[in-house]
N, C-alpha and C positions, 0 to 999 in steps of 0.2 A: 605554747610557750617553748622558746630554744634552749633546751639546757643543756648544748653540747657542751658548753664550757665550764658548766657542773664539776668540781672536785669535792668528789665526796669523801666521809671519813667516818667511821662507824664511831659509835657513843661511846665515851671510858667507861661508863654503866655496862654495858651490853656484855651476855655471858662470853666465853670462850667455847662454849658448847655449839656452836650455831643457831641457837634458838635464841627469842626475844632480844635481836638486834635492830636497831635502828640509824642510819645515817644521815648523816646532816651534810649542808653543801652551803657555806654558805662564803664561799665566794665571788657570786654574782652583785652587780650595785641595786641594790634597793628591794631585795629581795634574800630570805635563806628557804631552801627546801628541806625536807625532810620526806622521808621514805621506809620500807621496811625493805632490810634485807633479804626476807626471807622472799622478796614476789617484788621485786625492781618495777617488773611493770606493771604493775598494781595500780598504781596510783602516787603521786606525790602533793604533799601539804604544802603551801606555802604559804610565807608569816613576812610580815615587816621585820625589817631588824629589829624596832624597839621593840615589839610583840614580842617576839622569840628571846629577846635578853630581859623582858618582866616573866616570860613563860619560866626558864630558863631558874632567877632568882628566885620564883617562887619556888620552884622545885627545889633547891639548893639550902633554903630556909624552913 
């Protein structure tokens, strides 16, 4: 998957401490990634947009 043109942006959740951050990128069309900052190359999730905005409300709710 190309995700050079990935803009990520860490979560308004995530501490200030460096720990238990997460970023999200979801500038690409039909797709948002997500990742952990703490290991970039770790691995990356990725969700539909409607996924990620029911993930997203649910969490919020």
């Amino acid at each position: 998957m190309d995700m050079t043109d990935a803009r990520w942006r860490t979560a308004t959740r995530s501490s200030n401490n460096g720990g238990d951050c997460v970023e999200v990128a979801d500038n690409l069309p039909g797709r948002v990634l997500v990742r952990d900052s703490k290991d970039r190359d770790g691995g990356t999730l990725t969700f539909a947009p409607t996924a990620w905005a029911s993930f997203v409300g649910a969490v919020r709710r």
